[in-house]
C-alpha positions in Angstrom: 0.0 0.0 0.0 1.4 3.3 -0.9 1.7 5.8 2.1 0.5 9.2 1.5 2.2 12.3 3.4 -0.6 13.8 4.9 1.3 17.4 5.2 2.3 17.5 1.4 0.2 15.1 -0.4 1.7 13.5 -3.5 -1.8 12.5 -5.0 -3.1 16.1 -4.9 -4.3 17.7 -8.0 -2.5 14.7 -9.5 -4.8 15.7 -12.6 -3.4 19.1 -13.1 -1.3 19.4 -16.5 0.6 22.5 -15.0 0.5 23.5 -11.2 -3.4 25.9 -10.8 -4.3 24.3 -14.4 -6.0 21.3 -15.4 -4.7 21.6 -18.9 -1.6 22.7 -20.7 -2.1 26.1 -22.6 -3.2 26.4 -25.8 -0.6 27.5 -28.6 0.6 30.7 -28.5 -1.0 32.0 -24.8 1.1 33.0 -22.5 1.6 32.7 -18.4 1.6 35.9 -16.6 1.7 35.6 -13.3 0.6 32.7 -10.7 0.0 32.8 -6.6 -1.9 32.4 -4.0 -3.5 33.9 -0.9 -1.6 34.1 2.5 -3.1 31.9 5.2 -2.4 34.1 7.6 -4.4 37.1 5.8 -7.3 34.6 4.9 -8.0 33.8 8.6 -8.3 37.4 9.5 -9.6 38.8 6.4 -12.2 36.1 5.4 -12.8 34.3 8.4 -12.2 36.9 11.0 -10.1 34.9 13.5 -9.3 38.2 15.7 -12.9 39.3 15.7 -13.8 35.5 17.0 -10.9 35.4 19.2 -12.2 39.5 20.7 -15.4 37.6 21.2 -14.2 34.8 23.4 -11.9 37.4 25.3 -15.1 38.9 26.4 -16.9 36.1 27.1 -13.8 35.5 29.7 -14.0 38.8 30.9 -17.6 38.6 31.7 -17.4 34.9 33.0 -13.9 36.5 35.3 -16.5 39.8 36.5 -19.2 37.5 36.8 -17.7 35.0 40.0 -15.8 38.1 41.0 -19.2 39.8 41.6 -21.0 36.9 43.1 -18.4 36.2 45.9 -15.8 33.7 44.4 -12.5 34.6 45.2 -10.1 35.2 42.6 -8.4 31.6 42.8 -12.0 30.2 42.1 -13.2 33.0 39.1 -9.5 32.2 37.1 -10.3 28.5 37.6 -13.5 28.8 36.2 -12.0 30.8 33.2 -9.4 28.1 32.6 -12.4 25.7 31.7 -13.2 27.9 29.0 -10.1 28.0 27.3 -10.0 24.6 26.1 -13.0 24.8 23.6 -12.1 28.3 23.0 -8.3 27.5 21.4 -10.1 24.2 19.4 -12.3 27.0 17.4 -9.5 29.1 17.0 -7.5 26.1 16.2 -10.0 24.9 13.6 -9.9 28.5 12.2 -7.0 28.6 11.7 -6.8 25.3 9.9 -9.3 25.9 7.7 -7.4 29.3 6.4 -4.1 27.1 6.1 -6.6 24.6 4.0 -8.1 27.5 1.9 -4.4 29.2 1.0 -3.2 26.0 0.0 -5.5 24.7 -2.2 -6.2 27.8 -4.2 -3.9 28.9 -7.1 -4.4 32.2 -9.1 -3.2 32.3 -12.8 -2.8 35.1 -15.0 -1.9 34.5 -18.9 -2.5 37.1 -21.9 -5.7 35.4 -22.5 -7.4 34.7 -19.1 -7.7 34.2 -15.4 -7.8 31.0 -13.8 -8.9 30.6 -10.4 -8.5 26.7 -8.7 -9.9 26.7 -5.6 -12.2 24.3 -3.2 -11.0 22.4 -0.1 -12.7 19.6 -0.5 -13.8 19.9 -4.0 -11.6 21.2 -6.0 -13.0 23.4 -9.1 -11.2 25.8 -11.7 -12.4 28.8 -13.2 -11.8 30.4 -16.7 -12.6 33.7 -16.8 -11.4 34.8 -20.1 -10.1 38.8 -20.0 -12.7 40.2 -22.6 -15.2 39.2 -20.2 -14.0 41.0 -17.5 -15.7 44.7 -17.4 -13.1 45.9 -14.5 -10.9 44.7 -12.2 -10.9 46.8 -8.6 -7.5 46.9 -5.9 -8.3 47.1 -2.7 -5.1 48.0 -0.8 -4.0 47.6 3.2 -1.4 47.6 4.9 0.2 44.6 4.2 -1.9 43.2 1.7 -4.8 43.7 -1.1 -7.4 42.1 -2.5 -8.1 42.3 -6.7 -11.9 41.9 -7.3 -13.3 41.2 -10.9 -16.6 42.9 -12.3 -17.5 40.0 -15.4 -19.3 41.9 -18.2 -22.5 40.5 -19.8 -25.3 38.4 -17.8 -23.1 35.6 -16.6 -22.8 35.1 -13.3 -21.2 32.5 -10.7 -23.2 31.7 -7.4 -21.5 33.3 -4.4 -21.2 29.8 -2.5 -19.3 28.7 -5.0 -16.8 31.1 -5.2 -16.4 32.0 -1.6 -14.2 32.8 0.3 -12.8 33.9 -3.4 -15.7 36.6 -3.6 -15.9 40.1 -2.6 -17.9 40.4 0.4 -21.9 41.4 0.2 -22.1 41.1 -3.5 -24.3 38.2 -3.2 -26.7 39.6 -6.1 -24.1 40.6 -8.7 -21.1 37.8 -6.8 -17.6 39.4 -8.3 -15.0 36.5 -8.1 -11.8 38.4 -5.9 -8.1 37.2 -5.9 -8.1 37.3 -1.9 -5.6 37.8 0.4 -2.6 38.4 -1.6 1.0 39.8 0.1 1.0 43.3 -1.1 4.5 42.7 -3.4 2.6 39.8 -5.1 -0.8 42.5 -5.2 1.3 44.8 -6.9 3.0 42.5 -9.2 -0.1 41.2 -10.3 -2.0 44.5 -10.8 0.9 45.8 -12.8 0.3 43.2 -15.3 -3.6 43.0 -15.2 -4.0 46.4 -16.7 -2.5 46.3 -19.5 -3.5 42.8 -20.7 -7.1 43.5 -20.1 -6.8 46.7 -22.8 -5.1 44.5 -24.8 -7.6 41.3 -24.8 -10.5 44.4 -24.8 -8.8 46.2 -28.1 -8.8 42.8 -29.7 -12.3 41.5 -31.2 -12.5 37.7 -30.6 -9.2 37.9 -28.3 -11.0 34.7 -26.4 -11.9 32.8 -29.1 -9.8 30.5 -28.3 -10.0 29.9 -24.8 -12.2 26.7 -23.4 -13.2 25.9 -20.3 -11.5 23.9 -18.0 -11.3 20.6 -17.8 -13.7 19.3 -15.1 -15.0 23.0 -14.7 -18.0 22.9 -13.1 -19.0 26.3 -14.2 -17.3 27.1 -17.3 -18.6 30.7 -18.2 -20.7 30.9 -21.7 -18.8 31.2 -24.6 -20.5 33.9 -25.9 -18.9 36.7 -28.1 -18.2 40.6 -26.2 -18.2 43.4 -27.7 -14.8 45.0 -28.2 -14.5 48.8 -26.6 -12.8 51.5 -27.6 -11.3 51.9 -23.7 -11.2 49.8 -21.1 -11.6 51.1 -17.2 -7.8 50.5 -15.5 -7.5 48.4 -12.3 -9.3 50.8 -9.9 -7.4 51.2 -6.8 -9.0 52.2 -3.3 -6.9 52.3 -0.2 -8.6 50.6 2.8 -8.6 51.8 6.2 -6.3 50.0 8.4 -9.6 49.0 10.2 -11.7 47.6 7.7 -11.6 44.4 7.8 -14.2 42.8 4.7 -17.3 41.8 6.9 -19.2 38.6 5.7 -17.4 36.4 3.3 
């Protein structure tokens, strides 16, 4: 029986021509860029591990306030407290795991053509978003990080449970699928080369032609034909207050 390494699994993605792809390129298309989000920045940006671990902080300090005030003496109230804590670092725990779990199975891909978005813990799905179809693309800068969120042109749409935590927050409506969580360096990197080859695939008239969807894609967008524009809206960039986490993912 073969063993499997649990940490780095050799039978992941084993289907994937090219690391993030499930086929080669076509002819003559070109690979941009290619990352992923940061674990870290997913599990306090998507799944809000230091709001979560504020809330259990004031459950303690209520539970601590609460023996204090009914007579317990203070050896009594922390020992009470110290029963809390063991449920309290599993959630965080399991937080935490699930961000390490979401960082490392989801690959970003940037070519001249398109971009490709694997992601899914447990099911793993890739989407082609082909750059003519892509109305705007929208930076959202912190401090140490930034988020790239895609407005698709036309009537298609992807259902928000299926993209998130790759979605921008509340857009549940309109869902726009976001790069998330990226390393500000790899942010800027990216955005630097987004612009331009969205005017480029938008000046061309049939620039996507060629590009199919994925293999195994379960939601492949339309292949339907975009009008060309003259100009093409740049990678808008808004800088985030240092506060602002995104609320609901």
């Amino acid at each position: 029986m073969k063993a499997i390494n649990l940490l780095a699994p050799a039978h992941e993605h084993e289907f994937e021509a090219r690391h993030g792809l499930p086929e080669a390129l076509p002819q003559g298309e070109r690979l941009l860029w290619q990352g992923s989000p940061s674990a870290a920045l997913v599990a306090v940006q998507a799944l809000h591990i230091r709001k979560v671990a504020a809330y259990f902080a004031l459950l303690l300090g209520w539970r601590l306030a609460s023996d204090l005030h009914d007579g317990a003496g203070w050896a009594a109230a922390l020992a009470g407290c110290a029963g809390m804590l063991a449920p309290i670092v599993l959630a965080l725990g399991l937080i935490g795991a699930m961000a390490w779990l979401v960082a490392r199975t989801s690959v970003y891909t940037l070519t001249d053509r398109r971009v490709v978005m694997r992601i899914g813990v447990v099911l793993s799905i890739t989407f082609n978003l082909p750059l003519a179809r892509i109305a705007s693309a929208d930076l959202r800068q912190r401090r140490h990080s930034a988020d790239i969120a895609l407005t698709l042109a036309g009537d298609e749409r992807i259902a928000y449970p299926h993209l998130w935590p790759h979605a921008r927050p509340w857009q549940l409506r309109s869902p726009q699928p976001m790069l998330r969580a990226l390393p500000a360096a790899e942010a800027a990197a990216l955005s630097a080369l987004l612009a331009p080859a969205l005017q480029q695939a938008h000046a061309t008239p049939g620039a996507d032609a060629a590009v199919k969807p994925a293999a195994g894609s379960a939601h492949p967008l339309p292949q339907r034909a975009v009008r060309a524009t003259q100009t093409v809206p740049p990678v808008h960039t808004h800088e985030a207050a240092p506060e602002a986490a995104h609320a609901g993912a």
